[in-house]
KEBARO-816155 format. One record per residue: x, z, y of N, C-alpha, C, CB in turn. Coordinates in steps of 0.2 Angstrom, whole numbers, plus 5000, padded with zeros to 4 digits. Atoms other than C-alpha are relative to their C-alpha. Glycine has a CB too. Example, Ala and Ser with C-alpha at 12.3 -4.5 7.8 and 13.67 -1.06 7.14 Angstrom:
2
500450004994506250394978500450005006499550065000 499649994994506850364995499650035005500249935002 
! end
This chain:
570
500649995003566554205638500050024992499649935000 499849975006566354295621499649954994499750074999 500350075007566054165605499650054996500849964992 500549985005564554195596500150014995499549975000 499850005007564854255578499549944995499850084998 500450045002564354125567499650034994500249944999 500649985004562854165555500049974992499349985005 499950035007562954125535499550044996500850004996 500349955003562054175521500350014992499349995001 499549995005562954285506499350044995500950055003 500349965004562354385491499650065006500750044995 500349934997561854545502499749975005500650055003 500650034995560954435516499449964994500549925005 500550015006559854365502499750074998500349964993 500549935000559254545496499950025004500150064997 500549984994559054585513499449964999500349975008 500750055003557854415512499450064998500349944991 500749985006556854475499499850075005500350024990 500549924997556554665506499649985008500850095001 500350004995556254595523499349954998500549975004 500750035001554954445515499550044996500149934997 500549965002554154585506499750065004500150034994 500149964995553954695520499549965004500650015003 500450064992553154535533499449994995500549905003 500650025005551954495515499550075000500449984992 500549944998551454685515499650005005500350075001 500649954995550954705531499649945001500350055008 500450084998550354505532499250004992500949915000 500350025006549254525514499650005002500150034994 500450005000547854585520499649935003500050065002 500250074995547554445535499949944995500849985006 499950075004548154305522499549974997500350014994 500650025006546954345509499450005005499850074993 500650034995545554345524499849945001500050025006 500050084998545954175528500149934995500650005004 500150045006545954115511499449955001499850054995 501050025000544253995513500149934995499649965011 500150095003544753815503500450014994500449915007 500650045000544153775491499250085000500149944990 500449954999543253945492500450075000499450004995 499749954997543554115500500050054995499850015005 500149955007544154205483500850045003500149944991 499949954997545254305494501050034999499450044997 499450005003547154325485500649985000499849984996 499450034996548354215494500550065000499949985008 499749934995549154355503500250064993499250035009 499949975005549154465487500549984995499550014998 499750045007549754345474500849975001499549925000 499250034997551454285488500150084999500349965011 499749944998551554475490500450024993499550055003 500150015005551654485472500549964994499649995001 499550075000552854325468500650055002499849935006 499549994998554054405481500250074996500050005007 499749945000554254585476500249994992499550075002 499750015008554554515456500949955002499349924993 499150044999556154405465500350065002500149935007 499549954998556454565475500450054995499850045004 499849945007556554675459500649964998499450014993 499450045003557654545450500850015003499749925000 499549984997558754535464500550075000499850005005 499949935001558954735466500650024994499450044998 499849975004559454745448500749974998499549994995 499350035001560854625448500450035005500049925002 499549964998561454735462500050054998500150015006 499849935003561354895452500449994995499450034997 499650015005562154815437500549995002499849964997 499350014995563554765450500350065001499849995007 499549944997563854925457500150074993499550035008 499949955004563855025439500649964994499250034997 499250035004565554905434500550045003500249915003 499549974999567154985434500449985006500350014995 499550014995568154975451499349975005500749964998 500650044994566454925462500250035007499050034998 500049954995567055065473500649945005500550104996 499650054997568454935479499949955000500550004999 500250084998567554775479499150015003500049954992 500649994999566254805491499749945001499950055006 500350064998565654625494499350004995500749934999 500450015003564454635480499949934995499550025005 500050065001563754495471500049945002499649994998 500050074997563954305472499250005004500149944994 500850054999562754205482499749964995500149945006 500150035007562554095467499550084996501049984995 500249965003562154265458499150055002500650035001 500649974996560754325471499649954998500250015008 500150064999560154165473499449984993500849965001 500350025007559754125454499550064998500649994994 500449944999558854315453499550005002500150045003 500550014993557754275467499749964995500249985008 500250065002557354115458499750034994500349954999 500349975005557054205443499450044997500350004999 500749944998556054345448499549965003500150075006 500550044996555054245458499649954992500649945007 500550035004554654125443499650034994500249954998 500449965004554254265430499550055003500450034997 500649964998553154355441499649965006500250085004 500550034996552154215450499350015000500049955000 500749974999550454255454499449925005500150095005 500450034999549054115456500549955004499650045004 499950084997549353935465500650035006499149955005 499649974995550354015479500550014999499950055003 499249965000551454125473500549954993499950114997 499650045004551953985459500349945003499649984996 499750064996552253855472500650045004499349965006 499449954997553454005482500449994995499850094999 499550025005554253995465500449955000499850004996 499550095003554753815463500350005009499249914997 499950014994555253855483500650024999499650025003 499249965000556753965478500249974997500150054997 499450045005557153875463500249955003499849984993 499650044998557453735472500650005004499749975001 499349984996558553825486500550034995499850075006 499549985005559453895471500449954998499750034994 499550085003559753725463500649975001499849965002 499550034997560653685479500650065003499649945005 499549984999561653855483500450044996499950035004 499849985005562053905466500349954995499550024999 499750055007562553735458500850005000499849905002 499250015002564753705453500049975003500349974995 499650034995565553695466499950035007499949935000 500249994995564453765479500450065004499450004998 499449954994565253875495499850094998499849985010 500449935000565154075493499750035003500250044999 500749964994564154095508499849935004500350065007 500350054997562953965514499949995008499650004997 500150024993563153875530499449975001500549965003 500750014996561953785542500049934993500049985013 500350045001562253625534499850014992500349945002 500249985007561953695514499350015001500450074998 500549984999560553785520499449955001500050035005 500750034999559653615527500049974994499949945007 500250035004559953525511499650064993500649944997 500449965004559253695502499249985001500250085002 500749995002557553685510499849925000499550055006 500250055003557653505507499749994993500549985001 500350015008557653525490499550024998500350034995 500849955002556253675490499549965001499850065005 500450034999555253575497499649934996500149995006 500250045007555353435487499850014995500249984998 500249975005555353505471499350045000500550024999 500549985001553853595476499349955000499950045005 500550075001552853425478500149994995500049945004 500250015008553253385462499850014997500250004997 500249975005552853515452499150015001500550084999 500850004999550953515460499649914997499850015010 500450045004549953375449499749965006499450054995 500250054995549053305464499950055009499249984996 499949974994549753375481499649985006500649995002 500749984994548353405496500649995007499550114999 499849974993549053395515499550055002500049955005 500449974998548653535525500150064997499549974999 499849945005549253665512500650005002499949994991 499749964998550553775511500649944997499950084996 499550075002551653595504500349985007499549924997 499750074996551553495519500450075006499049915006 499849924997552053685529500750004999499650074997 499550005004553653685518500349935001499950014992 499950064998553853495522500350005008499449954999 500049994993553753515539500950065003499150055000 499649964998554953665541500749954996499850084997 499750065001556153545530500549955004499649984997 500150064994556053425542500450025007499049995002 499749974995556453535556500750004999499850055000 499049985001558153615549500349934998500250074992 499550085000558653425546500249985008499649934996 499750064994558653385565500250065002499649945005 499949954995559353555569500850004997499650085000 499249994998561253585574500150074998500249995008 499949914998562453745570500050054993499350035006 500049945007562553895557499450004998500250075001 500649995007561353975545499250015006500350104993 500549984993560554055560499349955003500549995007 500250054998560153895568499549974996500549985001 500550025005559353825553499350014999500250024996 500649935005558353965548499349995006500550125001 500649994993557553965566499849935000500250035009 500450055001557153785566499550004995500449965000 500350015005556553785548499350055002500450024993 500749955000555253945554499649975005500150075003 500450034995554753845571499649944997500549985005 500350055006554453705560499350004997500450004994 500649975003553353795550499550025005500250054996 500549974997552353885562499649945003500250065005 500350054996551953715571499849974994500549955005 500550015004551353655555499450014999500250014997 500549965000550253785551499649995004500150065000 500750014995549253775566499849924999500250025009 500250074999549153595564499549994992500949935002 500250025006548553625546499150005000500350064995 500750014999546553645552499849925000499850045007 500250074998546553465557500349974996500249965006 499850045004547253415542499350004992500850014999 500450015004545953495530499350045003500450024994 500549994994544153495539499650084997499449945000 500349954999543653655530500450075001499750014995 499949964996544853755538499850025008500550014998 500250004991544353685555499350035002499949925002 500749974999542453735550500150085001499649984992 499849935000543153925547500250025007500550024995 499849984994544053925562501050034998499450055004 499449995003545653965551500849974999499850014995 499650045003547353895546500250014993500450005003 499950005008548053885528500350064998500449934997 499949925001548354065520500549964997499350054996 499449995003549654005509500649995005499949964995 499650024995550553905522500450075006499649945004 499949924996550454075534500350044998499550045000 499549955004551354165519500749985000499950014993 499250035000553054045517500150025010500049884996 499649994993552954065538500250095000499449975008 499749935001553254255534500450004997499650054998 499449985002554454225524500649955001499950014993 499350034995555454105533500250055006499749925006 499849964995555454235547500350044998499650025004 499549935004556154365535500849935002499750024986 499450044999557454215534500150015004500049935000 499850014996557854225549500350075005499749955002 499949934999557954395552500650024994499350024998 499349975005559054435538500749945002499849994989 499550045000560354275542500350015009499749934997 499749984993560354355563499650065002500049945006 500549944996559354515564499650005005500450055003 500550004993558154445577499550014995499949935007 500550015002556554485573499649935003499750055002 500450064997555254325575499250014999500349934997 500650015002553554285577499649964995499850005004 500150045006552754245562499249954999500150054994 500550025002551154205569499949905003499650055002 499850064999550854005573499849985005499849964996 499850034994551253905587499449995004500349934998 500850004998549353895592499450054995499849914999 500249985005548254005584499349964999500150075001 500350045001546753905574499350005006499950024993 500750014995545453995585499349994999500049955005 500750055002543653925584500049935001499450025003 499850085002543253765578500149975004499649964996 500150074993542853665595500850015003499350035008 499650004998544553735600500649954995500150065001 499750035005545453605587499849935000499850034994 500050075000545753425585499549974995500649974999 500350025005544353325576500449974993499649965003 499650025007544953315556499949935000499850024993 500450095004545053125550499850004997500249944996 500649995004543753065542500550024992499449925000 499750005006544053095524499749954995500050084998 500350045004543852965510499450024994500649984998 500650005005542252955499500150024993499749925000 499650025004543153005484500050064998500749975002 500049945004543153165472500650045004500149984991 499849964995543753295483501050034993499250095003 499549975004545653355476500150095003500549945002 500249894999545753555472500650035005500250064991 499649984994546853635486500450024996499850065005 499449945005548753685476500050065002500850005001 499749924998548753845488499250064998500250015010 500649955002546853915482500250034995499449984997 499649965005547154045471499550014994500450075002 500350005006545754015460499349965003500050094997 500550044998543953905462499550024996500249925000 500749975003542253965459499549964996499650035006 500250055002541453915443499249985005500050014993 500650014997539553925454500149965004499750055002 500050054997540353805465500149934997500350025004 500150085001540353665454500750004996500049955007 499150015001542553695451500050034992500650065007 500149955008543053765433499950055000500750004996 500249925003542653925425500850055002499950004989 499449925000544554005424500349965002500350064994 499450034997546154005430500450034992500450025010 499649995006547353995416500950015001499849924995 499450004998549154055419500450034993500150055008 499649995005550654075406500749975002499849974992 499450065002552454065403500249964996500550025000 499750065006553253935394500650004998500049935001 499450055003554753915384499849934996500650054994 500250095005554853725379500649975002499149935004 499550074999556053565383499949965006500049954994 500450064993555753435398499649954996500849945004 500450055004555053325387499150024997500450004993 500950005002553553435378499950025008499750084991 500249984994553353495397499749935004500650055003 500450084999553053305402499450014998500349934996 500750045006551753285387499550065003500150014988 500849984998550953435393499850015008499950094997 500050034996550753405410499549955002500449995000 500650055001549553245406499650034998500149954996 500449985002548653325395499650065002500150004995 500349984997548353465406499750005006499950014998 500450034997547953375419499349984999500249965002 500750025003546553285409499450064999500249984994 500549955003545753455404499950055006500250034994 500249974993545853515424500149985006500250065000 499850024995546253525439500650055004499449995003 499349944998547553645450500550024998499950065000 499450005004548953595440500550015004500049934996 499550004997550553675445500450044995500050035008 499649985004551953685434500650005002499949974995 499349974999553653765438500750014996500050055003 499549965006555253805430500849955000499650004991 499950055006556353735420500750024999499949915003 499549965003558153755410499550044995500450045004 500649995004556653795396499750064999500049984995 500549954998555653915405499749985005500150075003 500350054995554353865416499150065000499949904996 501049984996552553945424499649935002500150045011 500750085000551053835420499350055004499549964987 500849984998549453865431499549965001500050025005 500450075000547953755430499250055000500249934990 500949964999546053805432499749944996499550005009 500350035005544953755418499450034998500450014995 500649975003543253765409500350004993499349975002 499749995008544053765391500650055001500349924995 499249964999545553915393500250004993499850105002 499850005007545553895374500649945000499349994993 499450085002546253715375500750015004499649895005 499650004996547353745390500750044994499650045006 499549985006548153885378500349954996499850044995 499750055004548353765364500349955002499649974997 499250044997549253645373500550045000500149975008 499249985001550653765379500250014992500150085003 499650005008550653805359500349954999499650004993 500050084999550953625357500649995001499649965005 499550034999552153615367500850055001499849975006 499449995002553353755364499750094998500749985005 500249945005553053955364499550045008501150064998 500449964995551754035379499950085000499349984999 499949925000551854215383499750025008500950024999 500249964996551154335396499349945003500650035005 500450045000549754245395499350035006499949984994 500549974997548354275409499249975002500350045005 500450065000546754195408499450075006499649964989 500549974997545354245424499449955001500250015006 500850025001543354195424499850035007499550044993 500149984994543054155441499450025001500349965005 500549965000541354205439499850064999499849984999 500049915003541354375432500450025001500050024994 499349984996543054405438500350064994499850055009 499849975007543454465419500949965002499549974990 499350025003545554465416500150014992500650055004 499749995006546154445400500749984999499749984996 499150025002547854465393500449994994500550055003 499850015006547854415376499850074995500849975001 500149945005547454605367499150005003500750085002 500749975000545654685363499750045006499950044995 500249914991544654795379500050034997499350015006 500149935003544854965376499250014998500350085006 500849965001543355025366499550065002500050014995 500249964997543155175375499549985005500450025001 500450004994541755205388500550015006499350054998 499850014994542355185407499950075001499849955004 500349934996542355355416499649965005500650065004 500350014994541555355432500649985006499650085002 499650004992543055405444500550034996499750055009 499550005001544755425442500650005008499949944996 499550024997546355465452500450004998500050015003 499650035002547855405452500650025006499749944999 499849964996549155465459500949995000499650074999 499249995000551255435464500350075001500349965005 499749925000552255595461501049995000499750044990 499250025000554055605464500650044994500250015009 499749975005554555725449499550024994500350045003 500450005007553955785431499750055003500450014992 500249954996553655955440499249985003500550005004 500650064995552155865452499449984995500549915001 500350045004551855765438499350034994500649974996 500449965002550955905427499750055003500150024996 500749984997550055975439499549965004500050045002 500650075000549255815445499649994992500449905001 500250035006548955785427499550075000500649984992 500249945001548155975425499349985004500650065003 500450014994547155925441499449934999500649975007 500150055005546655775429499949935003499350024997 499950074998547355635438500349954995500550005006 499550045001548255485431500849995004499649955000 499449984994550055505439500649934997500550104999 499450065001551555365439500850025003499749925005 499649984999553155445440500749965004500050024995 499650024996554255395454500850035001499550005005 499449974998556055435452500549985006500450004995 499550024996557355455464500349965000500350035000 499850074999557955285472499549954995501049994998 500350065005556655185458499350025004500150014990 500750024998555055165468499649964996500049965007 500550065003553655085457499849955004499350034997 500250064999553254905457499250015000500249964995 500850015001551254865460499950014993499849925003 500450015008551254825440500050054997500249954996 500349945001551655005438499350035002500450035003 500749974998550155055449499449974995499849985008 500650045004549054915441499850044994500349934998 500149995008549454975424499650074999501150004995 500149914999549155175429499250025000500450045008 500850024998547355095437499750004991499949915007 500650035003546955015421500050074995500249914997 500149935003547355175411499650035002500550044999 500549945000546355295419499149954998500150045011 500650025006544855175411499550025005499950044991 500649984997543755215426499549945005500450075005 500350044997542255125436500249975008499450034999 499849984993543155205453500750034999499550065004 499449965000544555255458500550015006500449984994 499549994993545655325471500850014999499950085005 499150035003547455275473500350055006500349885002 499749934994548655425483500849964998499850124997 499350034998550455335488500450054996500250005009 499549925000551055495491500749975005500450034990 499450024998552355395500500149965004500349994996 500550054996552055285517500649944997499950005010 499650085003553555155508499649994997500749994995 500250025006552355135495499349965001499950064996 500850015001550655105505500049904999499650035009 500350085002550854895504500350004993500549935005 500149985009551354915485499350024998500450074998 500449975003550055025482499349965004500250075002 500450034999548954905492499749944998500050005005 500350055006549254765482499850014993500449954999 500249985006548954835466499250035002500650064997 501049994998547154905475499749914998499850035011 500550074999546554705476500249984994500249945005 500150035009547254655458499650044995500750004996 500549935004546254815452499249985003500450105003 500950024998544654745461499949944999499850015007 500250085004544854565453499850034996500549944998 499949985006544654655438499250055001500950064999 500649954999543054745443499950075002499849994996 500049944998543654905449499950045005500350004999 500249984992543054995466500650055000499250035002 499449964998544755055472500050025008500649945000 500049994992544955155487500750055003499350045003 499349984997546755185496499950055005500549955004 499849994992547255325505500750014999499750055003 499450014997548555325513500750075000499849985006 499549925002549655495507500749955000499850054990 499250024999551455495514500350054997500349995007 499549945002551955655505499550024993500150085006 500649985004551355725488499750065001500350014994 500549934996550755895498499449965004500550055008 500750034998549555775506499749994995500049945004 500350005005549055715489499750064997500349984997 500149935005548955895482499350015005500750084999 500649974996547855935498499349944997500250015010 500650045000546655785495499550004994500049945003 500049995005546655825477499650064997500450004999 500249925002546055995479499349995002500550085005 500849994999544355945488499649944995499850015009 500350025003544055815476499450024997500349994997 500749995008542155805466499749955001499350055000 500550055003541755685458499349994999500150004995 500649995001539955735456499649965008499950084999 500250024995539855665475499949925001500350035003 499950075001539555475479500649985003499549955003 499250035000541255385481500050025007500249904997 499949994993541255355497500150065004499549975003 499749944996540955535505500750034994499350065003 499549965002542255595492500549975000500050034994 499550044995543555475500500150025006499849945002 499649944992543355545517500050064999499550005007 499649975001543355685510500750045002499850004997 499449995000544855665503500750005004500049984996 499850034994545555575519500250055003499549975003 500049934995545155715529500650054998499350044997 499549945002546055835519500750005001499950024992 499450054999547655715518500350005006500049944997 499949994992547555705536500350065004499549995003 500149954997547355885541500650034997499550044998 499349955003549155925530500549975004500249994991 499150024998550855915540500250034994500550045008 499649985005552055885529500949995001499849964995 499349984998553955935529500649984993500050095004 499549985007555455915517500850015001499849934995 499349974999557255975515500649974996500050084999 499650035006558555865508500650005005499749924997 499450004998560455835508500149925003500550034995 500050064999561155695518500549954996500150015007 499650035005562155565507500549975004499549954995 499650024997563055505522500050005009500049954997 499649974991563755515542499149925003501549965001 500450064997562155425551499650035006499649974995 500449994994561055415568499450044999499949955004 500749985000559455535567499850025005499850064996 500549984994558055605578500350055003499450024998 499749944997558955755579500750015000499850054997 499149984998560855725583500249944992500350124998 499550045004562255635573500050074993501050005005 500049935005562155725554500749944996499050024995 499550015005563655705541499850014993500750045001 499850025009563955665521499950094999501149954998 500049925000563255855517499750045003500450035001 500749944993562055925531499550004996499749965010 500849995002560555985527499750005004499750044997 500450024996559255905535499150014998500349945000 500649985002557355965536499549955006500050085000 500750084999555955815539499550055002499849934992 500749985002554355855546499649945003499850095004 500550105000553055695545500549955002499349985009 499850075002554355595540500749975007499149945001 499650024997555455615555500650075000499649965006 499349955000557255735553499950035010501149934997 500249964995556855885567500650054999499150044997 499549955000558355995560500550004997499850054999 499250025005560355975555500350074998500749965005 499849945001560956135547500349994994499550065000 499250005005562356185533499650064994500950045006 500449975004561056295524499250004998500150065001 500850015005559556255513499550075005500050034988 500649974999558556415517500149995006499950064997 500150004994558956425535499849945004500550035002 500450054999558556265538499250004999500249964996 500749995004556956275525499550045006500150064990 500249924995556456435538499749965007500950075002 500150034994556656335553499549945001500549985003 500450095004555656175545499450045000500249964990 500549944999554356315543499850025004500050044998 500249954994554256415557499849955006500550055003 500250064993554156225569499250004998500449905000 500750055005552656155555499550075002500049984987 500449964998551656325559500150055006500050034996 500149994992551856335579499449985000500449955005 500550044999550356225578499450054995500249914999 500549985004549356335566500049984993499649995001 500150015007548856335548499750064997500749984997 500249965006548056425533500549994993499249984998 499749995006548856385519500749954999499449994994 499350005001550756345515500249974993500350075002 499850025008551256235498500749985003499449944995 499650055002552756225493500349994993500450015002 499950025007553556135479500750005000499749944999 499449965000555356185475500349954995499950094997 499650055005556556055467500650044996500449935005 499449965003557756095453500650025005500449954995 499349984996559256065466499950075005500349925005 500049934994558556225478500350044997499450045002 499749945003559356385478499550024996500350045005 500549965003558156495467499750065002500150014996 500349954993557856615483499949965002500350055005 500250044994557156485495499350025000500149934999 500949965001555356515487499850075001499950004992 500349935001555456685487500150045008500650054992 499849994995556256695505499449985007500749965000 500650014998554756575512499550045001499949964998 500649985002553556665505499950065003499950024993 499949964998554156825512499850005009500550014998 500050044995554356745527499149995004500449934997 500750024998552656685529499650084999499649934992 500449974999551656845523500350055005499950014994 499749944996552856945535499749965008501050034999 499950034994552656835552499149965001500949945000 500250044998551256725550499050054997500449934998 500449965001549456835547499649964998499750045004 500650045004547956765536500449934997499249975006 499850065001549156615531500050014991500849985004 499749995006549256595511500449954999499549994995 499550045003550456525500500049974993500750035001 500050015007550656425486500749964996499449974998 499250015000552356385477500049954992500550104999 499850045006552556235464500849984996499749945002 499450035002554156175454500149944997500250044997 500250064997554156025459500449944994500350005008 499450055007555755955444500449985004499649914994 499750044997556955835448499849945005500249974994 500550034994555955765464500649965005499450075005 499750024992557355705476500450055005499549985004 499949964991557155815491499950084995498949975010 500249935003557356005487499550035001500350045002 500749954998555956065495499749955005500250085005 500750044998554255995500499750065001499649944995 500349974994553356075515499249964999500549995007 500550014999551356075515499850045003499649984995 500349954995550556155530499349995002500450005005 500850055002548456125528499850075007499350024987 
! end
């Protein structure tokens, strides 16, 4: 009988982690935030983990870029420590937390850090490492919350805890208990707090840590698992009557991600970092407790994420001064759903409408701008973060605005940066462009003068109606759609899936062409990267006005994009 390999987890299993739990959070955000409801359905959960994770994943990333641009990396493929990973993750995670959730995520890593990153610890974490990791997470996450709620994404993290302590065996082993754990929580979380039982829901925060346990467990044995819970909430009669609950001033939920002042709860949510000491972080802790509620403070080694909901945001500030140096400070008015981030609002008047747009080269990039988009320059291997898009949204200064990927890696990015752009008061509308020839086409029937909405489906429409193709070199020996390709083939994509292996750009480019217009077409865009030959353009073109009747063409130069050639066929 063949021995099962046993299952650990090292540097390169951790950035799996992360890309996997920002992958289960994209495509879980939207659900999350639906199921947001206690203390009121302000919608953000699911945006805010998503949000959390991809600042740990970045971190991570960078520590393996900086890795691999050391001298002799070529012979030490192992990559970073686990310690090294580990503390990244923790770190990204606690500089980019976002609302009650994704700060409680935070103090979730750091405490698995604590324990696979301390002197002395093993270089790849086994099963039993693992249980006293989410031991520690879990605790340390009760702590750092001011007055912990069952029922929340706490007792969920407790639970799974709980689990991988009575489980046997490697990392594996763990992992899957700690998720089963979880998911039997979660469903049990209605009956613990009666206004999810009223909704018919379970705890949106809790739902996010079980997505990203299942990433766990997925990266530490490649199974995929199901992330959703053990029972699903259902409608209320299908659920256990809550206990009563005590007569007693209701305590704020740690996983809301913000509380409506019209319901009675504070005005804002007040979030900042902190450098301070353990000590002034004590003092401020009490005091601002006293002056709110939703107190969850993380960190520490003197940096730390304070979050608290408040009707004074002034005092709140003035504590952190107090108590050492506050920065990225971000104060929201849950009634007006104003952000501020510490500078003046642009004095300018708002446009109307605005797009916005990912471009994969400078090429691209001026003639979106020409087109009079806002564009966010997407280089080769560097994919923008949401807080790129965000930042691109808030530049174009408009009332509306349409967000174009250009790229289907990009649509859960580009989806959470839509919802933080509509806290903000912005009417955002995604589509879903996987090529920048889809963009250009939905670009071209843009008018503004029309109401949002039909110049959305418009634009939809137009993006839809384009196959798109592209021609790039392969970087290494791997399995495709179309046959075994090598380190050097040129290979030509059309929607995203490799249709042709050849050894020459144009004759490829030709055959990429002549498949995309079997099915018809009018007009033909392409965009021509520096690396093409400088006949490709001129060969298509030919090509097209000799074989293919009434078809036009139009020929951009596209810069330093990636892929040599991008195929649009409208």
């Amino acid at each position: 009988m063949a021995q099962v390999p046993q299952t650990f987890l090292d540097g390169l299993a951790v950035r799996t982690w992360c890309g996997l739990a920002l992958r289960a959070l994209g495509r879980a955000r939207a659900e999350i935030d639906a199921i947001n409801v206690y203390p009121v359905a302000d919608g953000d959960t699911g945006t805010n983990l998503y949000l959390t994770v991809e600042s740990a994943a970045t971190a991570v990333e960078a520590v393996f870029a900086g890795y691999e641009t050391q001298p002799g990396y070529e012979t030490q493929p192992a990559g970073p420590t686990l310690a090294d990973a580990v503390r990244a993750m923790a770190h990204g995670a606690l500089i980019g937390a976002r609302g009650n959730s994704g700060t409680i995520l935070a103090q979730l890593l750091r405490g698995m850090a604590q324990v696979l990153a301390a002197d002395g610890a093993q270089p790849r974490c086994d099963g039993p490492a693992l249980r006293l990791a989410l031991r520690r997470a879990a605790d340390s996450a009760r702590q750092a919350v001011a007055h912990p709620v069952e029922g929340t994404v706490l007792t969920v993290a407790s639970a799974a805890a709980d689990a991988a302590e009575r489980a046997d065996g490697d990392c594996g082993s763990v992992a899957r208990a700690a998720h089963e754990g979880a998911r039997a929580a979660l469903a049990a979380t209605p009956a613990q707090l009666s206004v999810l039982a009223r909704a018919g829901v379970v705890d949106a925060g809790g739902s996010g840590l079980v997505a990203v346990l299942g990433a766990l467990v997925e990266a530490c044995t490649g199974e995929t698992v199901d992330t959703e819970p053990d029972r699903a909430a259902g409608t209320p009669d299908a659920l256990p009557e809550p206990e009563p609950e005590p007569e007693t001033e209701a305590e704020p939920d740690p996983d809301a991600g913000a509380c409506a002042a019209e319901d009675g709860g504070p005005a804002f949510e007040v979030i900042y970092l902190l450098e301070a000491d353990d000590t002034a972080v004590a003092r401020l802790r009490t005091r601002l407790d006293a002056l709110g509620d939703s107190l969850v403070v993380v960190g520490g080694d003197g940096l730390w994420n304070v979050h608290v909901h408040v009707d004074d945001a002034g005092a709140a500030v003035e504590a952190g001064v107090e108590a050492g140096r506050p920065y990225r400070i971000r104060i929201t008015h849950f009634g007006l759903g104003d952000v501020h981030t510490g500078g003046p609002r642009p004095p300018r008047e708002r446009a109307q409408r605005a797009v916005v747009a990912v471009v994969p080269g400078q090429g691209l990039a001026e003639l979106y701008t020409e087109a009079g988009a806002t564009t966010v320059l997407a280089r080769p291997g560097e994919p923008p973060a949401s807080g790129e898009l965000l930042a691109a949204v808030r530049r174009a200064h408009a009332r509306e605005v349409v967000l174009l990927p250009n790229d289907a890696e990009l649509r859960d990015t580009a989806a959470a940066a839509a919802e933080q752009a509509r806290t903000e008061g912005v009417r955002v509308a995604l589509i879903p462009t996987r090529s920048a020839v889809q963009g250009i086409a939905a670009l071209a029937v843009s008018e503004p003068g029309r109401r949002f909405d039909e110049d959305v489906v418009q634009m939809t429409s137009a993006a839809g109606a384009t196959r798109y193709g592209e021609v790039v070199v392969a970087e290494h020996r791997s399995w495709t759609t179309a046959g075994i390709c090598q380190a050097g083939d040129v290979l030509g994509l059309i929607d995203g899936d490799v249709a042709v292996i050849g050894a020459d750009v144009t004759t490829t480019a030709e055959t990429v062409l002549d498949r995309m217009l079997q099915a018809g077409g009018e007009l033909v865009t392409l965009v021509v990267g520096d690396e093409a030959p400088e006949t490709v353009a001129a060969h298509l073109e030919t090509r097209v006005r000799e074989s293919y009747l009434a078809v036009d063409t139009a020929v951009y130069r596209g810069g330093h994009q990636g892929a040599l050639l991008l195929i649009g066929v409208e």
